[in-house]
Structure formats: structure tokens, C-alpha cells
N, C-alpha and C positions, 0 to 999 in steps of 0.2 A: 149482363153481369150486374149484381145489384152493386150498391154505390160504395155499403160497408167494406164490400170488398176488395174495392181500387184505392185503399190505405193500407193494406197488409203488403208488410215489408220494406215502405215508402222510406219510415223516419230509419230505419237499418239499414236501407240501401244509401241514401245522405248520409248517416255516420260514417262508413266505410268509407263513401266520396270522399269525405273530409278528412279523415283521418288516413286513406291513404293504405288502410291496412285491415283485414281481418281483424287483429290482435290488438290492435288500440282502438278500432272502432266497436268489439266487446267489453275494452275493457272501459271504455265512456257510457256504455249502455246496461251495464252488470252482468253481462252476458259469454255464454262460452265463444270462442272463436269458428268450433262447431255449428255452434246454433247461428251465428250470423252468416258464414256460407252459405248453412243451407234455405234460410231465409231471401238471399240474394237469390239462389237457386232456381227456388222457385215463383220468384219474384220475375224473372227472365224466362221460365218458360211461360206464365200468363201472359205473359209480351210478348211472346215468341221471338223476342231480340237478346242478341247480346249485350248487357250495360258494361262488362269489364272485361280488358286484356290481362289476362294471369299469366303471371312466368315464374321462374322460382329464385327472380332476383326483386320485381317491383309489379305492381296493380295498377293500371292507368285505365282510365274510361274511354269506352269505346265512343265515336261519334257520334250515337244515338243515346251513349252512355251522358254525354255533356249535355245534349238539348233536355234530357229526362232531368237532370239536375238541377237544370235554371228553372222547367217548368215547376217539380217538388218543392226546392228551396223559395219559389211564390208562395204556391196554394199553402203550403206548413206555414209560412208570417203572415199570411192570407187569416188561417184558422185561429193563428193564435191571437191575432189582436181581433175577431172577433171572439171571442173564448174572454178576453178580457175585458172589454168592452160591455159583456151582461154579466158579468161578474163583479165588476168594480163600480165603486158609489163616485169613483170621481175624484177622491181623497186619499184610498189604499190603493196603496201598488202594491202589486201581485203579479208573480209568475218570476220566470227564471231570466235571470240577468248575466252574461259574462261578458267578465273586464277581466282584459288584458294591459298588464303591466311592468315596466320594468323593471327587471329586481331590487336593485338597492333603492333606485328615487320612489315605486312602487312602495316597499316595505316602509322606506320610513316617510316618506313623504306624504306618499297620497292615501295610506292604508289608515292613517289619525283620522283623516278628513271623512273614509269611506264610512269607517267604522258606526260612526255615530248614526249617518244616514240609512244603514239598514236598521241598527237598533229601532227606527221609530218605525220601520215596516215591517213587522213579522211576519207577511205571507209574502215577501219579496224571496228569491231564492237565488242570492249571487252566485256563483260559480265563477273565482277567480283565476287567472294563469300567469304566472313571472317567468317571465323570458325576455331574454336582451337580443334575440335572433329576431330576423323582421318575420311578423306575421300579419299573413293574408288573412286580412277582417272577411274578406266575404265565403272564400274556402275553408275558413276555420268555425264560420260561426259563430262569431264576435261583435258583442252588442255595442261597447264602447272601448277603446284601448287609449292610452296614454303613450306619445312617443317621442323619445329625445331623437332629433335628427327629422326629417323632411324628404320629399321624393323634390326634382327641381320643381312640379308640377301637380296638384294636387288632382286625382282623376274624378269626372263629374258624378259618380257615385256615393263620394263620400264627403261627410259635413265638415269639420274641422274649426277648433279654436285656438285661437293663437294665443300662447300665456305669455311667451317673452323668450329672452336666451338665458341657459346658465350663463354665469361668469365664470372662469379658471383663474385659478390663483394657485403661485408657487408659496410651498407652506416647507415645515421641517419643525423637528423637536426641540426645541430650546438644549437638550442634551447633545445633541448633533452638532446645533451650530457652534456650540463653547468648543468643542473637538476636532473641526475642520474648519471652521469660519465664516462667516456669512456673504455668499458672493454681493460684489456691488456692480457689475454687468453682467448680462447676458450672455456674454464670451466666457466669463467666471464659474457657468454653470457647467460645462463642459468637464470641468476637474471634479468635480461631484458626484457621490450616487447618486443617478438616478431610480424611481422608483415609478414602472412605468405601465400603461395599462396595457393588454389584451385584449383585443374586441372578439365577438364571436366567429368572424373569418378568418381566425391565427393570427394577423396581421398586428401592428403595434401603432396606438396611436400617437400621431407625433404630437412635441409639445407646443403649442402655438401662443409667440410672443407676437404683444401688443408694440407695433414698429412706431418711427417717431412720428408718422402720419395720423396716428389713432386708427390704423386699421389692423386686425386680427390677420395673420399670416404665418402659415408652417414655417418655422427657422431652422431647427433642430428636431432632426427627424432619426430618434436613435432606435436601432435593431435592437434585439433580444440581445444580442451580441453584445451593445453596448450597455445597456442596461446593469445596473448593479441586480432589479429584482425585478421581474417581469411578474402582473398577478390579474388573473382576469375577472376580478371580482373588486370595484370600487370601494366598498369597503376593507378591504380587505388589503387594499393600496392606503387605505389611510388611517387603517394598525398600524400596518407597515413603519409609515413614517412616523406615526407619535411610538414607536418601542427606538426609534431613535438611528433608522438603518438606514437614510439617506432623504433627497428632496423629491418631492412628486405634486405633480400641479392637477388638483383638484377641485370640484365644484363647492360654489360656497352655502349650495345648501346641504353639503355633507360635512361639511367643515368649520360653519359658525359657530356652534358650541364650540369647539375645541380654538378658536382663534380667541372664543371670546374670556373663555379662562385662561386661556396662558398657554395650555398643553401644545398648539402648536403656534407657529409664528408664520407669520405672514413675509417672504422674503422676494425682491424687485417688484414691489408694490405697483410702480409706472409700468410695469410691462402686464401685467392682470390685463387677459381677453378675455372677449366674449366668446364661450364656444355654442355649443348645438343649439337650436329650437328647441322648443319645447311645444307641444301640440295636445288638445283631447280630437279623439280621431273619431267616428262614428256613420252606419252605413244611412246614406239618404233616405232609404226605402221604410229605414224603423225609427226616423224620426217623432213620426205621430203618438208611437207606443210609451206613455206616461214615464213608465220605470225608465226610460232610458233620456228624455228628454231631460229628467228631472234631475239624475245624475250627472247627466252633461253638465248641466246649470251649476251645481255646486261645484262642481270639480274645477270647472273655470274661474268661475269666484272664487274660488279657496286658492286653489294655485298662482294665480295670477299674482300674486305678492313672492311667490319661491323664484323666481327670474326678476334679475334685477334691471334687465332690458323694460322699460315699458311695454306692455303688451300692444302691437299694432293692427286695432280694427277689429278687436271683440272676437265676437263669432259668426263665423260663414254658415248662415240658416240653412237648414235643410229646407228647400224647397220643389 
């Protein structure tokens, strides 16, 4: 079989991998969901193997479907960093970049920072994704991602920079507190709206006061049920509180402007924890490839001042 021809269907057959689906692995590729069947099609009879279990609820790969996959997803970052390698003077980056982010610390936070550093590379081609759901970098296809929260253990595949911890801080609208009161314990906060988050698994997360020890620990852990206003969008928890509908403890890099003009108040000051990590995440393998290296680099530096935690030990080199 000539060589041209043991790439037809490859990067179709990975999309699908990745995506899980006919229908979104078309619609990543601009393609009908027709045309990518029948691609896989006969992508599997020149193999004479099966790559996928179809049923008419989900698509999983068959066992020979997963070894073809680790080998594809090589030789494709194999091709493309030599592809960029006689393309590039050394100075432009070039080719397609996806960063995975989280929506709200994402949009406002790290999207200031991103922005400027494509503007200086126009043959770069980002391809951004906002989601607060955990995504698999290496199933997904994910050059570098951004992640508040941590695995206990970080697997040896992947690079990682450590920028520091948000802080939490209980806030409220100057209108709110003249109308119910400003608690002065912890126990006070209990008689109060709360205004509380939603994470991606339904689940609520709870508020965690800083105890007399200086350690961060869940105290008050209220259900939907208790909640005055359950809202799964962190901004959208801190409209909430400056239109003046109750207390919600929120990070202080969504909330320094509004602490620093007045709109909202900062309220049990001494109880402000440290909540999540903060992380740039990136797969080992695409270390070497400029465009991502190079974005790593800024992201850490620029970031590493939004966590008010010191950042501990830089960055864990891909090597």
C-alpha cells in the first residue's frame, strides 16, 4: 500500500475518538456526520478490524480501536511538529493551539493576558474551550488548559505550574447589610442569605471558614434547600450579591474591583480561606512544540500574581 494512503481517514477516525460521537466529531471537522461514518467505514475495512462499538445509546472503541489511537495520536504530533519545525524561523509560531479554560477565571482572567500574545503571532491558530467540567487533555486534544482544583496526584504525563490558591472572601452589598445587619460571627451567618455556588456535578459547594488554627475547613455546608439563591455561574453569584439579595463567599479575583470601590463589602474578614489551586496544565509529549511552551511561560508569569497564596516551586518542566 503506498504510504499516501495509510493517512486517509486517520485524523477522522481521532476526531470521532475524541469526541465520542459521529456528530461532534463532524461538527470539529466541518463535516457531515454522513461523511465521517463513512470515512471511519472504510477506514476499518483497509484494516480489516473493527475500531468502534456502536449501539444506539454510545460509541466506545474497540480494543484494537485504543491501541490504533495511542499509535495515530503519536505519528499526527509526530507530523505536526515536524511540519513546524521547516516552517518556522524560530521566532513565529505557527499552527493550532487549544487552551482549555474556565469560564469565568478564563474570560476575565486569563483571556486579557491570552489575547495580546496571539495578536503578536498571526499564523498561530488558537482554538479556545470554556468549561468548568474536568477535561481529559489527552482525549480531548488539549494543548494547554488552565485549572482551578487539582487531582491528589498529578499523572507523569502531564507538565504542570503551580500559580498559588484563590482566597475566598465573604462579600455582601452595602444595601443588604444596612437592611439585615452585618454578622460578627460565623454562627451569625447562618440567619442570612446565602448566595451559593453550583459546580458542574449538581452538588453545592460548601462555604469554608478559616478556623482559629489558620486552617481552611468546610463548617457550613448548606443544600440548595438552604440556600436563599443557588447559581452555577460565579459571576453570576456575584451580580447576585451586589443587586443586594444576600451573602456569598467568593474569590478575590472576581471581586477586587467591586471591594475596591465600595459596591461590595468585605464581611468576617478573619475568617477569609484559601480555597482551590490554581494550575496551567499541559501534555509532556508537546512540550518541545514552541506555540505551547511559549504560552505556558506567559500564562504562569501573568497569573501567578491572581493567587494570593505564593506560588510553590514554579513549574514542573516537562521532561
Amino acid at each position: 500500500m503506498p504510504n499516501s494512503e495509510r493517512l486517509k481517514g486517520v485524523e477522522v477516525f481521532v476526531a470521532v475518538a475524541r469526541a465520542g460521537s459521529f456528530v461532534r466529531a463532524g461538527e470539529r471537522l466541518n463535516l457531515t456526520s454522513s461523511a465521517v461514518g463513512k470515512a471511519v467505514a472504510r477506514l476499518e475495512v483497509r484494516l480489516q478490524v473493527r475500531l468502534f462499538e456502536r449501539s444506539t445509546r454510545r460509541l466506545a472503541l474497540t480494543e484494537a480501536g485504543g491501541r490504533f489511537l495511542a499509535a495515530c495520536t503519536r505519528v499526527l504530533s509526530e507530523l505536526e511538529e515536524a511540519e513546524h519545525a521547516l516552517g518556522s524561523d524560530g521566532e513565529v509560531l505557527a499552527g493550532r493551539l487549544r487552551i482549555d479554560l474556565p469560564v469565568t477565571f478564563g474570560r476575565l482572567v486569563a483571556l486579557p493576558v491570552l489575547a495580546p500574545f496571539f495578536g503578536r503571532y498571526p499564523r498561530l491558530q488558537p482554538v479556545l474551550s470554556f468549561t468548568d467540567r474536568y477535561v481529559d487533555i489527552h482525549d480531548e486534544g488539549i494543548d494547554v488548559a488552565l485549572r482551578i482544583g487539582s487531582p491528589e496526584a498529578w499523572p507523569p504525563s502531564l507538565g504542570h505550574c503551580y500559580l498559588g490558591r484563590e482566597q475566598k472572601v465573604f462579600c455582601a452589598a452595602p444595601a443588604y447589610l444596612a437592611a439585615h445587619g452585618t454578622p460578627a460571627t460565623v454562627e451569625d451567618l447562618v440567619q442570612h442569605a446565602a448566595i451559593m455556588y453550583r459546580k458542574a456535578d449538581g452538588s453545592i459547594s460548601p462555604w469554608l471558614i478559616r478556623s482559629g488554627e489558620g486552617r481552611a475547613e468546610p463548617r457550613i455546608e448548606k443544600t440548595a434547600l438552604d440556600a436563599r439563591i443557588v447559581a452555577g455561574n460565579a459571576e453570576a453569584q456575584r451580580d447576585l450579591t451586589l443587586a443586594g439579595l444576600g451573602i456569598a463567599q467568593l474569590p478575590t479575583w472576581l471581586v477586587g474591583g467591586q471591594l475596591a470601590d465600595g459596591s461590595l463589602v468585605q464581611v468576617l474578614p478573619a475568617h477569609a480561606a484559601p480555597g482551590l489551586p490554581l494550575h496551567v496544565v499541559w501534555p509532556r509529549a508537546k512540550a518541545s512544540l514552541p506555540r505551547v511552551s511559549q504560552v505556558v511561560a506567559v500564562l504562569c508569569e501573568a497569573l501567578g500574581d491572581e493567587a494570593d497564596a505564593a506560588p510553590e516551586g514554579a513549574v514542573d518542566a516537562a521532561s
